[in-house]
VOMARRO-312132 format. One record per residue (C-alpha): residue number from 1; residue in one letter; x, y, z. Coordinates in nm, 2 decimals. Each point is the difference from the previous one (the first is absolute). Example, Ala and Ser with C-alpha at 12.3 -4.5 7.8 and 13.67 -1.06 7.14 Angstrom:
2
  num  residuo      px      py      pz
    1        a    1.23   -0.45    0.78
    2        s    0.14    0.34   -0.07
//
This chain:
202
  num  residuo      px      py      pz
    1        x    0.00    0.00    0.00
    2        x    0.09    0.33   -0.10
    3        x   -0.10    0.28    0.26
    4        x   -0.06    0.35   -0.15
    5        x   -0.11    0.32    0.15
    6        x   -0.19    0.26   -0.23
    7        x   -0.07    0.33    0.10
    8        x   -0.08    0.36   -0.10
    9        x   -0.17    0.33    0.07
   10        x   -0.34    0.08   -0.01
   11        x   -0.11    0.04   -0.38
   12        x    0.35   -0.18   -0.10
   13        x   -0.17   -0.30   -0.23
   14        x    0.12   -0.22    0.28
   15        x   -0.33   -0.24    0.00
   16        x    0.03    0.03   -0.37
   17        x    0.31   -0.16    0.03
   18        x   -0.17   -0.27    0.22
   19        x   -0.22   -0.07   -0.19
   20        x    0.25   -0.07   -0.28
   21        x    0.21   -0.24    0.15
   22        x   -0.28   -0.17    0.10
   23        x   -0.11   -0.04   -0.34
   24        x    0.39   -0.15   -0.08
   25        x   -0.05   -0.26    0.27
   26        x    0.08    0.18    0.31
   27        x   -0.18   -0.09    0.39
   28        x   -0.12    0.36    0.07
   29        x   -0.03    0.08    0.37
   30        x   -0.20    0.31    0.04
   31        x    0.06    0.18    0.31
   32        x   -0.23    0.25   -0.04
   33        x   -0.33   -0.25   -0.05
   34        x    0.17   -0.17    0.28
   35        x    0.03    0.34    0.25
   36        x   -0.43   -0.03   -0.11
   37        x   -0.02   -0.31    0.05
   38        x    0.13    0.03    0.37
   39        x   -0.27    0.29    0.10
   40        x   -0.27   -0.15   -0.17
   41        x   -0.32   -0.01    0.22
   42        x   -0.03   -0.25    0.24
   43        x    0.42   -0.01    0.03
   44        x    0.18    0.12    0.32
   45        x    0.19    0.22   -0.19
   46        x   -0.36    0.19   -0.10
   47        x   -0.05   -0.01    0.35
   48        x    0.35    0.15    0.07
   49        x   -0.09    0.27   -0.24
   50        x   -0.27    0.12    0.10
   51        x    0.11    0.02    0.36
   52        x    0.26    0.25   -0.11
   53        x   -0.16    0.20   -0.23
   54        x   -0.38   -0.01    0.06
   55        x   -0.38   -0.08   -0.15
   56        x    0.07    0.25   -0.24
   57        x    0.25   -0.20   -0.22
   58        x   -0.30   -0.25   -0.02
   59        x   -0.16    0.00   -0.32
   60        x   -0.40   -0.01   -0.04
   61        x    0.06   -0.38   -0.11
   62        x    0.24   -0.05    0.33
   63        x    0.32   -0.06   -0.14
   64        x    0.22    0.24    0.00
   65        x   -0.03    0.37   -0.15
   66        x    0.33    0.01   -0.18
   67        x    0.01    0.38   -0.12
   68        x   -0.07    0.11    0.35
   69        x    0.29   -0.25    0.14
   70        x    0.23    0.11   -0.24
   71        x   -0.08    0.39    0.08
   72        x    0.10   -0.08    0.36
   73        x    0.28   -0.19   -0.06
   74        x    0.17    0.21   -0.31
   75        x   -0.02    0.31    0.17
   76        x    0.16   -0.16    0.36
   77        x    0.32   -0.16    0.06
   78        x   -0.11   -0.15    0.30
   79        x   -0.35   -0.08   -0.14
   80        x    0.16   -0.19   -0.23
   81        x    0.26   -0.18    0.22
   82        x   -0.27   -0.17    0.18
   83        x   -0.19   -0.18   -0.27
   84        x    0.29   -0.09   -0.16
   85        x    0.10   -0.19    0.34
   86        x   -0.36   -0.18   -0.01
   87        x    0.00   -0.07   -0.35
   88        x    0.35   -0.10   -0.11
   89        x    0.08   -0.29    0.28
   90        x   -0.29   -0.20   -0.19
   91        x    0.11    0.07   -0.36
   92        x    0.32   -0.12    0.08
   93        x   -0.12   -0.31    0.15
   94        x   -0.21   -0.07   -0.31
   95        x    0.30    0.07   -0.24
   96        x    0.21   -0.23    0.25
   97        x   -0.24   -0.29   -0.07
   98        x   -0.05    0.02   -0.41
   99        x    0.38    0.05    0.01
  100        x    0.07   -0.35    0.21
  101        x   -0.28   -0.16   -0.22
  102        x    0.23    0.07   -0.34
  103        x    0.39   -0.02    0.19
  104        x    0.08   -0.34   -0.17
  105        x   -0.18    0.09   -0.36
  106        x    0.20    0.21   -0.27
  107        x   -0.26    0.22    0.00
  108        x    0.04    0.39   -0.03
  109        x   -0.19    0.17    0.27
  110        x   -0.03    0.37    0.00
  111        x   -0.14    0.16    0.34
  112        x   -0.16    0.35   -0.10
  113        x    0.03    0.25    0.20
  114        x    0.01    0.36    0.03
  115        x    0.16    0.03    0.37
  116        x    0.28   -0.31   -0.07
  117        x    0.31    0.28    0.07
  118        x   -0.17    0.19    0.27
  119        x   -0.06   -0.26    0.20
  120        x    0.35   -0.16   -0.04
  121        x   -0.18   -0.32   -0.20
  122        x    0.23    0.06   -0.31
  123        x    0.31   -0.16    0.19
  124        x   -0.18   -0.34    0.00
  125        x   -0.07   -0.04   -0.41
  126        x    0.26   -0.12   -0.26
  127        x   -0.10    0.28   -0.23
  128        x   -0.14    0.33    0.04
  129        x   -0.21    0.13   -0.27
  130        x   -0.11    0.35    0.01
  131        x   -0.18    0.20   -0.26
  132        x    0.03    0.37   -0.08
  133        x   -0.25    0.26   -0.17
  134        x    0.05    0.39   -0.03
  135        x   -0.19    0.20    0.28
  136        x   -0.24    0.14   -0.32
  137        x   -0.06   -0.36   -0.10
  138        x   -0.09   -0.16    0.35
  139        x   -0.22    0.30    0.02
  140        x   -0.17   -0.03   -0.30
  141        x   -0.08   -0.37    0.06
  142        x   -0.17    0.07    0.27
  143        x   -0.19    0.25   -0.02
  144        x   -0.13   -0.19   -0.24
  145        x   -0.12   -0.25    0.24
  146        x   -0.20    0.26    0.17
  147        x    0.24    0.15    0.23
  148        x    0.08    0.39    0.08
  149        x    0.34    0.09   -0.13
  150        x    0.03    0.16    0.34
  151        x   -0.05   -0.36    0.18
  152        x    0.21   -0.10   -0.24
  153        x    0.27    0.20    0.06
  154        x   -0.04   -0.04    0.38
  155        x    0.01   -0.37   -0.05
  156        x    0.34    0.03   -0.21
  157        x    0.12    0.21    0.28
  158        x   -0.07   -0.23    0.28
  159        x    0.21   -0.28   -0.16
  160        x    0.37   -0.03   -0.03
  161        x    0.14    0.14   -0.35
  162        x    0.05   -0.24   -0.21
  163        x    0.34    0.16   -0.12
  164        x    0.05   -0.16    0.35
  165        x   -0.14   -0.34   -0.06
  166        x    0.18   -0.04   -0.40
  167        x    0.31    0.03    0.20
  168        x   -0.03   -0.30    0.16
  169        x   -0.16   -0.18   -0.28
  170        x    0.15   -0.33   -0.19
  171        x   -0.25    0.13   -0.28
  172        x   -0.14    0.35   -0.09
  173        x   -0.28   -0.03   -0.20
  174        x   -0.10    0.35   -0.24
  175        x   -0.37   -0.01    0.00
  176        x    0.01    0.38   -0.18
  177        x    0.01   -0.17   -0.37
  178        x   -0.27   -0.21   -0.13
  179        x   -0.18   -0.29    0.08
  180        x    0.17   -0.14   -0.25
  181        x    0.34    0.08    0.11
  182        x   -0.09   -0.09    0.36
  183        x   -0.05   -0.36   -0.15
  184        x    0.32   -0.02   -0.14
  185        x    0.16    0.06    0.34
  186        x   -0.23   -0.24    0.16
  187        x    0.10   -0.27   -0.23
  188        x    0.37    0.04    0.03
  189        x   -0.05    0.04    0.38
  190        x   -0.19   -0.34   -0.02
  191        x    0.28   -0.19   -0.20
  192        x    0.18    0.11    0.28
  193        x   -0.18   -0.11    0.28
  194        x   -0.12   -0.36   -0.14
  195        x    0.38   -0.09   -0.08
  196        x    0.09    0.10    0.36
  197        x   -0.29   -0.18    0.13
  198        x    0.09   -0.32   -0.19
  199        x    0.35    0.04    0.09
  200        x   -0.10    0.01    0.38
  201        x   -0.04   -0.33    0.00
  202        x    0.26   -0.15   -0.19
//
């Protein structure tokens, strides 16, 4: 087995990237379903939620109200300290057990992650893969998906630059061309990572 981190900013293409090395034959882990996945109603960690931040970051449906959880926690340090110490102790245990489940397999398995080099998780992987997009083009993406280019641009600033996280990178990838040209990276990067992957075991 072949252990890879992928990571990225906000807006980067990052789950883009996911999504096309799981189409090549890659196990995807991804650790933000997971993070939902571990305050879904009915789960301690919802519990744990709301206990810290209150009723009002319950939805009309009762799970969680996302935009106003992500208000609290973008716009406070501490805020957001505390539900990453309820939510990421469980992510990692899931990503622990789908890891043991493929250790003896030659089997490329990608754990995606926005948060891999702030919380130190990058050390553990055989390659880190980080991907890269102009501030204008992360912005533009989403905005598209609805968001305000102000939330936007307070999301980018709550995360570490990713000048930052390309440093410590085994792979950048460029998402500011074309799809097309994104594939073309994504297929080199996968020759890559399949030969390593098979060679793990030899």
């Amino acid at each position: 087995m072949l252990l890879v981190g992928l990571t990225g900013g906000i807006g980067s293409g990052k789950s883009t990237v996911a999504g096309m090395l799981a189409r090549r034959g890659a196990v995807v882990l991804d650790a933000d379903r997971l993070a939902r996945e571990s305050v879904a109603p009915g789960t301690s960690g919802f519990e744990s939620v709301v206990a810290r931040f209150g009723d009002a970051v319950i939805a009309d449906d009762g799970a969680l109200e996302r935009a106003a959880l992500a208000e609290i926690v973008f716009a406070d340090d501490e805020s957001r300290a505390a539900l990453e110490a309820i939510v990421h102790p469980e992510v990692r245990r899931r990503i622990a057990e789908t890891v043991a489940a493929h250790a003896d397999t030659d089997d490329v398995v990608v754990v995606d992650s926005p948060l891999l080099i702030e919380t130190g998780a990058h050390e553990g992987f055989a390659v880190l893969v980080v991907v890269t997009a102009s501030i204008a083009g992360r912005v533009a993406r989403l905005t598209a998906r609805g968001m305000s280019e102000r939330d936007v641009h307070a999301r980018i600033a709550a995360q570490m630059p990713q000048e930052e996280k390309a440093e410590l990178a085994d792979v950048v990838l460029d998402n500011d061309g074309s799809k097309s040209d994104l594939e073309g990276q994504v297929d080199r990067l996968w020759a890559d990572l399949s030969e390593r992957a098979l060679s793990s075991r030899a």
